[in-house]
N, CA, C and O atoms as a CHARMM CRD file, in Angstrom:
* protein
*
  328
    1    1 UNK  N    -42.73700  10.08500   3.10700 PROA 1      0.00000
    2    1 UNK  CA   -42.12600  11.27300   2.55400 PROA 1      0.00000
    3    1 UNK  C    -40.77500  11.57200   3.22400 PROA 1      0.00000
    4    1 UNK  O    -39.72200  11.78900   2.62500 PROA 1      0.00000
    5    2 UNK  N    -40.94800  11.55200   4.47300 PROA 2      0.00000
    6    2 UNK  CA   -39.80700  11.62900   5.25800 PROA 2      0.00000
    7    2 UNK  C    -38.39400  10.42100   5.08000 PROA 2      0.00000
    8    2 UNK  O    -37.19700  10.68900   5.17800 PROA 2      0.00000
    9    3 UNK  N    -38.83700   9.47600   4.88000 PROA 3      0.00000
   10    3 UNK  CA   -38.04500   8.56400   4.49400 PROA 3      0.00000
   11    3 UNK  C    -37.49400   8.31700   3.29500 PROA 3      0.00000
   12    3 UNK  O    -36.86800   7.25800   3.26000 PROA 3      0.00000
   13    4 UNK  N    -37.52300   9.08500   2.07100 PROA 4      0.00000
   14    4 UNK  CA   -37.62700   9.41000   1.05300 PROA 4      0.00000
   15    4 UNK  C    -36.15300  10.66400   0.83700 PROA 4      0.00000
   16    4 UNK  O    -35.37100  10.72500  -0.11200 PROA 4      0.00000
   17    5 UNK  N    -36.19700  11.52900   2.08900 PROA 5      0.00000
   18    5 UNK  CA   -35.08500  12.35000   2.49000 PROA 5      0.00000
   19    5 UNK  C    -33.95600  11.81800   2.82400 PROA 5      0.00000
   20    5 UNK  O    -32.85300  12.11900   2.36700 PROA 5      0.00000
   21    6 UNK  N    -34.23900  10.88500   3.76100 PROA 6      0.00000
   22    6 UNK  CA   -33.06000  10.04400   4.55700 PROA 6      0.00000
   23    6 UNK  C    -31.78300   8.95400   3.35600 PROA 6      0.00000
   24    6 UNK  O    -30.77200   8.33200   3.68100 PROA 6      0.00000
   25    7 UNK  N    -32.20800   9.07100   2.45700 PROA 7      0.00000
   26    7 UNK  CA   -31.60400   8.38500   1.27900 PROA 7      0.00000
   27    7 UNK  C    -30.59900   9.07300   0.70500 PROA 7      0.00000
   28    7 UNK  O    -29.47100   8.58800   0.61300 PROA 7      0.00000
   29    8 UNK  N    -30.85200  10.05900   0.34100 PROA 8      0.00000
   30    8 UNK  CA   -30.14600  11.10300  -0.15000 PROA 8      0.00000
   31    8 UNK  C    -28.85600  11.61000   0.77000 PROA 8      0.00000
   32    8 UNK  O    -27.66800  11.51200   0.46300 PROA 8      0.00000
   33    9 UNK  N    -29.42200  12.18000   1.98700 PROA 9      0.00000
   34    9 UNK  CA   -28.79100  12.88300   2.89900 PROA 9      0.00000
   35    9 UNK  C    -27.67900  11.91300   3.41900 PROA 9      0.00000
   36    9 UNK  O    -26.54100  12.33700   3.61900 PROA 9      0.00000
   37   10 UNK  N    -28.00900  10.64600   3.62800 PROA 10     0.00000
   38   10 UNK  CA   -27.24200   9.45400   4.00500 PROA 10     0.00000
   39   10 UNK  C    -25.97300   9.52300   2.49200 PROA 10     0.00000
   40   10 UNK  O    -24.75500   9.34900   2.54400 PROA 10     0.00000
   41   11 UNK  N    -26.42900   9.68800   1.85000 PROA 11     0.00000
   42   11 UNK  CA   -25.53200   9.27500   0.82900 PROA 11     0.00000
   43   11 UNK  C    -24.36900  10.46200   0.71200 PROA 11     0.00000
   44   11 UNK  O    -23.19500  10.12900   0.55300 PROA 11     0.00000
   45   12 UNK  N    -24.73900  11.80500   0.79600 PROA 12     0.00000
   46   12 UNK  CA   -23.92200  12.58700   0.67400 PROA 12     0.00000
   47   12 UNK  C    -23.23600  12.63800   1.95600 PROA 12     0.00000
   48   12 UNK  O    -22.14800  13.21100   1.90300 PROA 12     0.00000
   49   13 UNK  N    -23.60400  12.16300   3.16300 PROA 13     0.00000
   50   13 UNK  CA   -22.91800  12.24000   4.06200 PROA 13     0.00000
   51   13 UNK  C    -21.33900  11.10600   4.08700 PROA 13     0.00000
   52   13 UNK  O    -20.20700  11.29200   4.53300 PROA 13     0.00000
   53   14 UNK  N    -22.06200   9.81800   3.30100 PROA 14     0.00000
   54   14 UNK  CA   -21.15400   9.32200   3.11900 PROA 14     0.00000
   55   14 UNK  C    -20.16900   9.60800   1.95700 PROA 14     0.00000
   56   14 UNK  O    -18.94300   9.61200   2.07400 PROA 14     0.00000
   57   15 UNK  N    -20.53200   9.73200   1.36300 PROA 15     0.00000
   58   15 UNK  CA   -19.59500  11.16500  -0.22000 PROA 15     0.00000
   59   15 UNK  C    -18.41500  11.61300   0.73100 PROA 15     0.00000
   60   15 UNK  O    -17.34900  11.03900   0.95700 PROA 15     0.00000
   61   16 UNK  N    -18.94500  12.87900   1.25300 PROA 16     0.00000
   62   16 UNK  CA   -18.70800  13.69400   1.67100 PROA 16     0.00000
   63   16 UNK  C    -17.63300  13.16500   2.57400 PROA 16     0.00000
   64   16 UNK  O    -16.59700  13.82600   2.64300 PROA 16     0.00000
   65   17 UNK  N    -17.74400  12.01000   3.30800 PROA 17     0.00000
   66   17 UNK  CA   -17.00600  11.14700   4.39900 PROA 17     0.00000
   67   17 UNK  C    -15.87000  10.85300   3.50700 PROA 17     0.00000
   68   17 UNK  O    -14.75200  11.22600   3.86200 PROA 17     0.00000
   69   18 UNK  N    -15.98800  10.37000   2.64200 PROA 18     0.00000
   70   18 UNK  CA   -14.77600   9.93500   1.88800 PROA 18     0.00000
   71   18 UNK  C    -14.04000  10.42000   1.13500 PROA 18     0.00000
   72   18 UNK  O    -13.12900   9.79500   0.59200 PROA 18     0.00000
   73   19 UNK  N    -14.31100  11.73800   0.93600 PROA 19     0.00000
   74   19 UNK  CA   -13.22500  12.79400   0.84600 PROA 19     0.00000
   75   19 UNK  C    -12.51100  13.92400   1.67600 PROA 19     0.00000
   76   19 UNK  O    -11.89800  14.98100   1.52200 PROA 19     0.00000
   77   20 UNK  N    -12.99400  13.00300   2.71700 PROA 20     0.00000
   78   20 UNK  CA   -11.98400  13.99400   3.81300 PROA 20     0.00000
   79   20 UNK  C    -10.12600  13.80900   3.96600 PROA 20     0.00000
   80   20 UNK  O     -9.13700  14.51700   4.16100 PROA 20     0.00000
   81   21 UNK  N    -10.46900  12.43000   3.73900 PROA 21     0.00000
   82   21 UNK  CA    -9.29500  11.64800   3.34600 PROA 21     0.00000
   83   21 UNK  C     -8.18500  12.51000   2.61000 PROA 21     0.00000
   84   21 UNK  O     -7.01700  12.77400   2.89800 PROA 21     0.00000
   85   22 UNK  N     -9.04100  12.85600   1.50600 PROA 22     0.00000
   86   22 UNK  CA    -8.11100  13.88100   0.03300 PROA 22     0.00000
   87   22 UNK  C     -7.61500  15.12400   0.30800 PROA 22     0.00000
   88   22 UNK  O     -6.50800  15.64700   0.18400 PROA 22     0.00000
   89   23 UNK  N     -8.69400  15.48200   0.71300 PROA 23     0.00000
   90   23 UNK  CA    -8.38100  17.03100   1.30900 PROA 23     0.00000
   91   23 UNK  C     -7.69900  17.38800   2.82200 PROA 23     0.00000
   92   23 UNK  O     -7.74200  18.55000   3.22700 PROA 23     0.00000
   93   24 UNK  N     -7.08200  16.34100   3.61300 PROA 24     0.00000
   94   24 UNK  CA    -7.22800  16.87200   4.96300 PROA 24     0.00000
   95   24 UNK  C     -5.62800  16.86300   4.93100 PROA 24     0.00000
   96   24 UNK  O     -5.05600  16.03300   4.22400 PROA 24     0.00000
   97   25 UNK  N     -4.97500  17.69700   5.62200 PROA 25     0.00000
   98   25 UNK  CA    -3.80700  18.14500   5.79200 PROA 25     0.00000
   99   25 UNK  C     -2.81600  17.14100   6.53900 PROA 25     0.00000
  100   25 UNK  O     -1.75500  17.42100   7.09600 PROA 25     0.00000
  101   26 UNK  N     -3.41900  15.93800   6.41100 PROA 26     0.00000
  102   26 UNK  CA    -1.92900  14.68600   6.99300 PROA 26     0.00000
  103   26 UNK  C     -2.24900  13.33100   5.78500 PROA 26     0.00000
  104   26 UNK  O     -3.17000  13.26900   4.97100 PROA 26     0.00000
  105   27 UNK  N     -1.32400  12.50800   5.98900 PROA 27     0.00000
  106   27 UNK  CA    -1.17400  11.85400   4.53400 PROA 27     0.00000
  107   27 UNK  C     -0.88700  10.77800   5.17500 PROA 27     0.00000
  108   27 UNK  O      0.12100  11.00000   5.84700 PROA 27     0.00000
  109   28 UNK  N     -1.31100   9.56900   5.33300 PROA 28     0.00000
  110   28 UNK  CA    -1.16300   8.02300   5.78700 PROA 28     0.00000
  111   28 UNK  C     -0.24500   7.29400   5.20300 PROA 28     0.00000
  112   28 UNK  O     -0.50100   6.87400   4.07500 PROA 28     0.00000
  113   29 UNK  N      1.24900   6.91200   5.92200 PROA 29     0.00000
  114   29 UNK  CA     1.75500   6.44300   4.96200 PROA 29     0.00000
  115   29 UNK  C      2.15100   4.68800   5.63400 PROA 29     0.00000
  116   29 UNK  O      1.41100   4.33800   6.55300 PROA 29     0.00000
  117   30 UNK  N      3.16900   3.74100   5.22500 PROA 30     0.00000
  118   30 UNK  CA     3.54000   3.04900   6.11800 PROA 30     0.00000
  119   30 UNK  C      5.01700   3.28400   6.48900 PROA 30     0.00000
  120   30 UNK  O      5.93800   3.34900   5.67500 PROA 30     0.00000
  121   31 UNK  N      5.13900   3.42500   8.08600 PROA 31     0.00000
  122   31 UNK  CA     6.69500   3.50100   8.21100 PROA 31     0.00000
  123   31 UNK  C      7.57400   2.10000   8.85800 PROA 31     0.00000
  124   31 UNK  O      7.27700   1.79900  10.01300 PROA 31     0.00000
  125   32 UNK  N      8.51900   1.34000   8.23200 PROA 32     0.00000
  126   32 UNK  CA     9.24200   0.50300   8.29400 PROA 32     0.00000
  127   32 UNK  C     10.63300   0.52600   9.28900 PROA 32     0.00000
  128   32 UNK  O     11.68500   0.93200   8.79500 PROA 32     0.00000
  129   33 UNK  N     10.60000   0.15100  10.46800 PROA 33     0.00000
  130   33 UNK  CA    11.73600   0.13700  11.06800 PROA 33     0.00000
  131   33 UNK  C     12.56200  -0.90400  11.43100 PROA 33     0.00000
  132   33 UNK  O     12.20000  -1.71300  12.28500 PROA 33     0.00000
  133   34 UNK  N     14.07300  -1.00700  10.65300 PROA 34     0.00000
  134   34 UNK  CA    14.76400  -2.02700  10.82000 PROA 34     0.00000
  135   34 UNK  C     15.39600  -2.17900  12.45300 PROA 34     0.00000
  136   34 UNK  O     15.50200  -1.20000  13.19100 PROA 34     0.00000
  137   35 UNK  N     15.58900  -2.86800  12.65400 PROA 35     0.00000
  138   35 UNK  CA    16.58100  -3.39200  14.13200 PROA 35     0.00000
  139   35 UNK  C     17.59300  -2.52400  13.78700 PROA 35     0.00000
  140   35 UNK  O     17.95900  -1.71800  14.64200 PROA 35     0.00000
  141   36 UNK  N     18.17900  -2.52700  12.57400 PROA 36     0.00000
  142   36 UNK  CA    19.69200  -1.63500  12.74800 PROA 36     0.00000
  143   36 UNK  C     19.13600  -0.24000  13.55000 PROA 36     0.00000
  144   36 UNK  O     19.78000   0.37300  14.40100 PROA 36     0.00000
  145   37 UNK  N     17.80200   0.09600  13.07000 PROA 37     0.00000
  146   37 UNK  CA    18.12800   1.96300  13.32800 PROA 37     0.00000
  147   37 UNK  C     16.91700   2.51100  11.55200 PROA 37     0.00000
  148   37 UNK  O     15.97200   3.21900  11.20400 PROA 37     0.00000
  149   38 UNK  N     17.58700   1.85000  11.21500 PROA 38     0.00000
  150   38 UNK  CA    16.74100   2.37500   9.51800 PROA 38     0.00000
  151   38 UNK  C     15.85500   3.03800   9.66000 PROA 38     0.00000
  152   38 UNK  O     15.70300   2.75100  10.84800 PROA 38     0.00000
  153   39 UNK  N     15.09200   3.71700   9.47300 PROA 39     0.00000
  154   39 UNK  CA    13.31800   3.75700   8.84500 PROA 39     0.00000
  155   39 UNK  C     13.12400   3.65800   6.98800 PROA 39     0.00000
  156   39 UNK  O     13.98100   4.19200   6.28400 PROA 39     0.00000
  157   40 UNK  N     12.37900   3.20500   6.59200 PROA 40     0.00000
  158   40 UNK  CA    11.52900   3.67600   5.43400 PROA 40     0.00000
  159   40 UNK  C     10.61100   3.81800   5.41500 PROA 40     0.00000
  160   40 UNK  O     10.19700   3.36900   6.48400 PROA 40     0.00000
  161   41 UNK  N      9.71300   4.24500   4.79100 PROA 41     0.00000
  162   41 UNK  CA     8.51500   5.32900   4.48400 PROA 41     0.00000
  163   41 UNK  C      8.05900   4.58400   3.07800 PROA 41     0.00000
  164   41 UNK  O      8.83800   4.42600   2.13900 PROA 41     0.00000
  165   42 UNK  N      6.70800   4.15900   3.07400 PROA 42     0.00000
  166   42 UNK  CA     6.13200   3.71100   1.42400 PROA 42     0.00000
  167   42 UNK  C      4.85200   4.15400   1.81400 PROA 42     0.00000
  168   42 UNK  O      4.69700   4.74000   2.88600 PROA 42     0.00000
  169   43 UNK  N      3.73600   3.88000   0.88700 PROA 43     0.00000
  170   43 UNK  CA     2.66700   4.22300   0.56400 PROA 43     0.00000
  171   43 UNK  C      1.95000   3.60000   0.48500 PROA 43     0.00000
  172   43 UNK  O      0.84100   4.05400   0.20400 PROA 43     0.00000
  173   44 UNK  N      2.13500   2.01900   0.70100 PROA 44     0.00000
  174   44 UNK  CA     1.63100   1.26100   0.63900 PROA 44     0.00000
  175   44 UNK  C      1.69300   0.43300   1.57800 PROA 44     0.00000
  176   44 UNK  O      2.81500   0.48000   2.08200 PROA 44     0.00000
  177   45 UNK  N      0.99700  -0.35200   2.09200 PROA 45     0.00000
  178   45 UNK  CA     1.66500  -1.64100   3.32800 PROA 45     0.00000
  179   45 UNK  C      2.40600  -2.56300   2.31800 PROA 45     0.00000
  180   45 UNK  O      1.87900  -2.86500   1.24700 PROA 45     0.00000
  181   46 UNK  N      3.93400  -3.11000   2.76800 PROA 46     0.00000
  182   46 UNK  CA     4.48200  -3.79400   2.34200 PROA 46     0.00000
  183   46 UNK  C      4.03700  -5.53600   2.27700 PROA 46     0.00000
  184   46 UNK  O      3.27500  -6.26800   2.90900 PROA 46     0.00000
  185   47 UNK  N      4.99900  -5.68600   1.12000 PROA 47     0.00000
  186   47 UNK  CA     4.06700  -7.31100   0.67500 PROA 47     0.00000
  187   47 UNK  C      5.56300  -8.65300   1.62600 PROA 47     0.00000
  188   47 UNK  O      6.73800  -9.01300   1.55000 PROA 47     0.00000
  189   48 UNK  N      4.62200  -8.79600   2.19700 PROA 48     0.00000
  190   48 UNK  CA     5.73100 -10.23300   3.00100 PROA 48     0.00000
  191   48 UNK  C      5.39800 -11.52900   2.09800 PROA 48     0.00000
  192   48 UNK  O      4.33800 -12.09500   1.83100 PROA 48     0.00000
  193   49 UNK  N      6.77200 -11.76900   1.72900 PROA 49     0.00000
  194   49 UNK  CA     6.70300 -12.99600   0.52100 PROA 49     0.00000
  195   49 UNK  C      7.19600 -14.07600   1.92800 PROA 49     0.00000
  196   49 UNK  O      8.33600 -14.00400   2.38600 PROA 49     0.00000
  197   50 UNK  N      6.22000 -14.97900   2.44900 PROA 50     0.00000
  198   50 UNK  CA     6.39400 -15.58800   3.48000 PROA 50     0.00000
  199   50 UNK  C      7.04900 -16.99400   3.12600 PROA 50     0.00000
  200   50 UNK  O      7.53900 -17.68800   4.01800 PROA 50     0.00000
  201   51 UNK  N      7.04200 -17.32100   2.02400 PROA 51     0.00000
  202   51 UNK  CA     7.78400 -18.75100   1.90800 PROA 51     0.00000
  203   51 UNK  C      9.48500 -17.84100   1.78500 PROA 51     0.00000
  204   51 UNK  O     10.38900 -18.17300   2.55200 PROA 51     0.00000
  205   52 UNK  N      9.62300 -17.10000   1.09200 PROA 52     0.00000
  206   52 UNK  CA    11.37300 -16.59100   1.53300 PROA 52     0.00000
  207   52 UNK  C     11.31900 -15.78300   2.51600 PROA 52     0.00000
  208   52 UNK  O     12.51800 -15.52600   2.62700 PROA 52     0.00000
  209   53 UNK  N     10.75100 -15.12900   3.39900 PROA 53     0.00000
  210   53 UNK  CA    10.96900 -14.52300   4.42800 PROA 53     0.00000
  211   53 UNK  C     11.24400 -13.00000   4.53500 PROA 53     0.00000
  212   53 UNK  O     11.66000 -12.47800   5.57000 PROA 53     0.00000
  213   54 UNK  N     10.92200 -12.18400   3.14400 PROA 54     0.00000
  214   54 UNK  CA    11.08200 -11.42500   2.75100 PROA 54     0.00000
  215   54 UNK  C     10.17100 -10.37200   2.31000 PROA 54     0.00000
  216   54 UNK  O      9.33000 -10.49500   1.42000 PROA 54     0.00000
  217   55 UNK  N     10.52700  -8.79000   3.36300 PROA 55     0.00000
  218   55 UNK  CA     9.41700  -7.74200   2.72800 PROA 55     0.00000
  219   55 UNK  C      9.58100  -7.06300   1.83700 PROA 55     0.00000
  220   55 UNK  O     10.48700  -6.26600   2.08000 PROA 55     0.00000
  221   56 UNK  N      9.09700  -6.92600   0.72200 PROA 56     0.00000
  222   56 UNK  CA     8.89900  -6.06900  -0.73100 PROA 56     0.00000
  223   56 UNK  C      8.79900  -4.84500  -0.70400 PROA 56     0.00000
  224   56 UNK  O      8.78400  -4.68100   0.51600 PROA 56     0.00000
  225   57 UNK  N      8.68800  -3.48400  -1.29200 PROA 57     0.00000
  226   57 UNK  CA     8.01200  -2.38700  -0.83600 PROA 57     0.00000
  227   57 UNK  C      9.46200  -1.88200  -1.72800 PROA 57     0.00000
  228   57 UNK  O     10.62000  -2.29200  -1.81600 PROA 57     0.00000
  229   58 UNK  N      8.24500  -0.17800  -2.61300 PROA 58     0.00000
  230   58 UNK  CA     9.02400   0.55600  -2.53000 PROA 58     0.00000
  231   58 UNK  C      9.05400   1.67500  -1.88500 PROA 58     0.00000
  232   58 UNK  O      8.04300   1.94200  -1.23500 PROA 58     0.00000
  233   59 UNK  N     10.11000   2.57700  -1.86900 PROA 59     0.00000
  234   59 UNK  CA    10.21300   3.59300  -0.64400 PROA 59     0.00000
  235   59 UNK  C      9.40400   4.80100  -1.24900 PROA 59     0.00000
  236   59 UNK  O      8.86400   4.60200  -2.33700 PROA 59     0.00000
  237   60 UNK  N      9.28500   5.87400  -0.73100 PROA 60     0.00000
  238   60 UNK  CA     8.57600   7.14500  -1.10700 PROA 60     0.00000
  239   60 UNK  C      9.59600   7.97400  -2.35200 PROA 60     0.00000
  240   60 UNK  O      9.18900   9.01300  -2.87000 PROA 60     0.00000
  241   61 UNK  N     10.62600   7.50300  -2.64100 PROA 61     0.00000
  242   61 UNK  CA    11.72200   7.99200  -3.21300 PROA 61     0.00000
  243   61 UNK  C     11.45900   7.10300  -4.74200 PROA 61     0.00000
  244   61 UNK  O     11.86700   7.64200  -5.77000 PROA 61     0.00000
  245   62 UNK  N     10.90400   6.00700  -4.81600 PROA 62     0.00000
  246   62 UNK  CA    10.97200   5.09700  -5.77200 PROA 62     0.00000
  247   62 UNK  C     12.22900   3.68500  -6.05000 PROA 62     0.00000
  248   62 UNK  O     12.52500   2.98900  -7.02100 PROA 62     0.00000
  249   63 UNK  N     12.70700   3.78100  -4.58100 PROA 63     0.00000
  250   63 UNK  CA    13.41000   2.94800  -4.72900 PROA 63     0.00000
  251   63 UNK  C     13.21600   1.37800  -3.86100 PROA 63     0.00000
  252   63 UNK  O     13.25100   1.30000  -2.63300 PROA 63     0.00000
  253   64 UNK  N     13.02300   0.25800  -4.74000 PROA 64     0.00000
  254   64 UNK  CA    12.62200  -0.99400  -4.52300 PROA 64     0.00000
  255   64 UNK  C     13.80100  -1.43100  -3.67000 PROA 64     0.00000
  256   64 UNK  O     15.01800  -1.40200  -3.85400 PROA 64     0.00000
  257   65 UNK  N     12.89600  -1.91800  -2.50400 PROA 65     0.00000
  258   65 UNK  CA    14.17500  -3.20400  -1.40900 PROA 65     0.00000
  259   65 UNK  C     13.38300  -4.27300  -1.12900 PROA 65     0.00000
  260   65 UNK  O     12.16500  -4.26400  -1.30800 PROA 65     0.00000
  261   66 UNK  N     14.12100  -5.37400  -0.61800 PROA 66     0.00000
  262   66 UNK  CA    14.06900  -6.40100  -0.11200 PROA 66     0.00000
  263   66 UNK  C     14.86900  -6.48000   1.26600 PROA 66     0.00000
  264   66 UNK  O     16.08400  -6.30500   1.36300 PROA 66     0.00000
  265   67 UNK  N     13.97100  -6.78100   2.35000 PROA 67     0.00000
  266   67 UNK  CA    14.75600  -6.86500   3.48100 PROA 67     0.00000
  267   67 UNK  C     14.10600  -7.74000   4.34400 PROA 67     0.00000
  268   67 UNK  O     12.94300  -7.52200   4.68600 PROA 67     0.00000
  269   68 UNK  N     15.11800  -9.30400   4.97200 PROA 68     0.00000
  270   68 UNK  CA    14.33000  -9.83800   5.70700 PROA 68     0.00000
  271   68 UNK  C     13.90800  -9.74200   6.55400 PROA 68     0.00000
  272   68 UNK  O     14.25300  -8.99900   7.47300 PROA 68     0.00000
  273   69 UNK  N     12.63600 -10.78700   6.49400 PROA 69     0.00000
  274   69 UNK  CA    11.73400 -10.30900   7.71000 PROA 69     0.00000
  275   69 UNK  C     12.35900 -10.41900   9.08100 PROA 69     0.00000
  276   69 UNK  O     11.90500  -9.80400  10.04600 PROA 69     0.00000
  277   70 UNK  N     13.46100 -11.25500   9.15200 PROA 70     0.00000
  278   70 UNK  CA    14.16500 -11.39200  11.19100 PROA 70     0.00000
  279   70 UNK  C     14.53100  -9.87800  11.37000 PROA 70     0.00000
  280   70 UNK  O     14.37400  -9.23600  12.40800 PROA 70     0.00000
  281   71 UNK  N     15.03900  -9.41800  10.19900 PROA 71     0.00000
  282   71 UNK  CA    15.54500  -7.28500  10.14000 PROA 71     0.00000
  283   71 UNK  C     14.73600  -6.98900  10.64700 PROA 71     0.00000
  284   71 UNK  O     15.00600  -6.69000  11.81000 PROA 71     0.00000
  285   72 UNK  N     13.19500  -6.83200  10.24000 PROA 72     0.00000
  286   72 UNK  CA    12.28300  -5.74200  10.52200 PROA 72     0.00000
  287   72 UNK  C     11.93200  -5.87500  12.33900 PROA 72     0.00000
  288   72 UNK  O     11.77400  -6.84500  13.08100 PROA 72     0.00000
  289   73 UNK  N     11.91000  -4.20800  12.58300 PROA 73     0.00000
  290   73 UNK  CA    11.40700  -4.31900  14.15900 PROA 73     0.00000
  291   73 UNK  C      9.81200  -3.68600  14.07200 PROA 73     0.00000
  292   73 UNK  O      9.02500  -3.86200  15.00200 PROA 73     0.00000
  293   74 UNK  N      9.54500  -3.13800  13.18000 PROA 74     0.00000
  294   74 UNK  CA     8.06000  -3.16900  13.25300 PROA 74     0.00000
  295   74 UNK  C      7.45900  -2.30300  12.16400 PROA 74     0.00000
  296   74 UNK  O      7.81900  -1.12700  12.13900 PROA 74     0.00000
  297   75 UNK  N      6.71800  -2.66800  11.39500 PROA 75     0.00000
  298   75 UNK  CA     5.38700  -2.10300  10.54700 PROA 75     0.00000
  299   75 UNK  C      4.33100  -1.28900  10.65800 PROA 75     0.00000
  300   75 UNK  O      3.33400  -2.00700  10.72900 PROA 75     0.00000
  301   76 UNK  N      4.03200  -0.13500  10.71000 PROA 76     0.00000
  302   76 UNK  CA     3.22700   0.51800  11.36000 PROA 76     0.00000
  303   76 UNK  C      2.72900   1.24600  10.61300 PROA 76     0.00000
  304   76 UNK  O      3.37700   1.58600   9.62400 PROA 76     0.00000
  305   77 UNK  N      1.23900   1.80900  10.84000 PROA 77     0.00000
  306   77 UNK  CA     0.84400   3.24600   9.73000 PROA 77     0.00000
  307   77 UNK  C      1.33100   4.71100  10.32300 PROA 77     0.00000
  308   77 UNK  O      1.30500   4.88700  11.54100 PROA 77     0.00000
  309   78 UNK  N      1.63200   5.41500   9.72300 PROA 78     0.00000
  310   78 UNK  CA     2.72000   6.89900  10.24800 PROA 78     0.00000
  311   78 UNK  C      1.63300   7.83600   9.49600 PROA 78     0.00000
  312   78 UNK  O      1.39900   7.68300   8.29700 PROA 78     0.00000
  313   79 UNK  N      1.06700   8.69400  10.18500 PROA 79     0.00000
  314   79 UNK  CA     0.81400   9.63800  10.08100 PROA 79     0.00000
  315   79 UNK  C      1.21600  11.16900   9.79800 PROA 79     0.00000
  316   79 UNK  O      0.77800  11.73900  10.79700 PROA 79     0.00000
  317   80 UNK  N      1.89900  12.28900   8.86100 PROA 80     0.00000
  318   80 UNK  CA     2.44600  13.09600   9.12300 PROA 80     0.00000
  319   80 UNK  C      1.72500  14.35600   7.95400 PROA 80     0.00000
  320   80 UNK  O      1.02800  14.05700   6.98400 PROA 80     0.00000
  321   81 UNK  N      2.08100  15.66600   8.33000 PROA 81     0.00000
  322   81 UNK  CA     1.45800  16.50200   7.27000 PROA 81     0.00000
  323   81 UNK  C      1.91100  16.70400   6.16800 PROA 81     0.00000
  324   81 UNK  O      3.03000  16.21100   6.02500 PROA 81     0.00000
  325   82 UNK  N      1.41500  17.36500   5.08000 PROA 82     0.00000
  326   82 UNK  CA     1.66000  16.99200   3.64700 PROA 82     0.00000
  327   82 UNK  C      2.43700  18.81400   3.61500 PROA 82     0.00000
  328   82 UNK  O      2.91800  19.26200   2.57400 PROA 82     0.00000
């Protein structure tokens, strides 16, 4: 009987887990920093086209770049509030 509970409760806990995500007051994004100084900001982790050497991504603005990969100084997930 008791084990019968644990099914349920497990499940909404995990529900429940995965919309904290939606509702919680900071927003996961990826932030891109060139060697010059740059940053960009996307929403996505960027796509490295490794036979040209080149990262894809568009910015939070909607605007598509290409920048090679020797540019980039590092890839990271950025955290900030919405």
């Amino acid at each position: 009987m008791i084990k019968k509970l644990y099914l349920p409760a497990l499940l909404s806990l995990l529900l429940l887990g995965g919309c904290t995500n939606y509702f919680s007051k900071y927003q996961t994004n990826y932030r891109i920093l060139a060697k010059n100084g740059q940053h960009y900001y996307t929403e996505s982790k960027p796509d490295l086209d490794e036979t040209a050497g080149v990262y894809k991504f568009k910015d939070l603005d909607g605007n598509k770049h290409r920048i090679k990969q020797k540019l980039i100084y590092k890839v990271e997930k950025y955290k900030y509030r919405k």
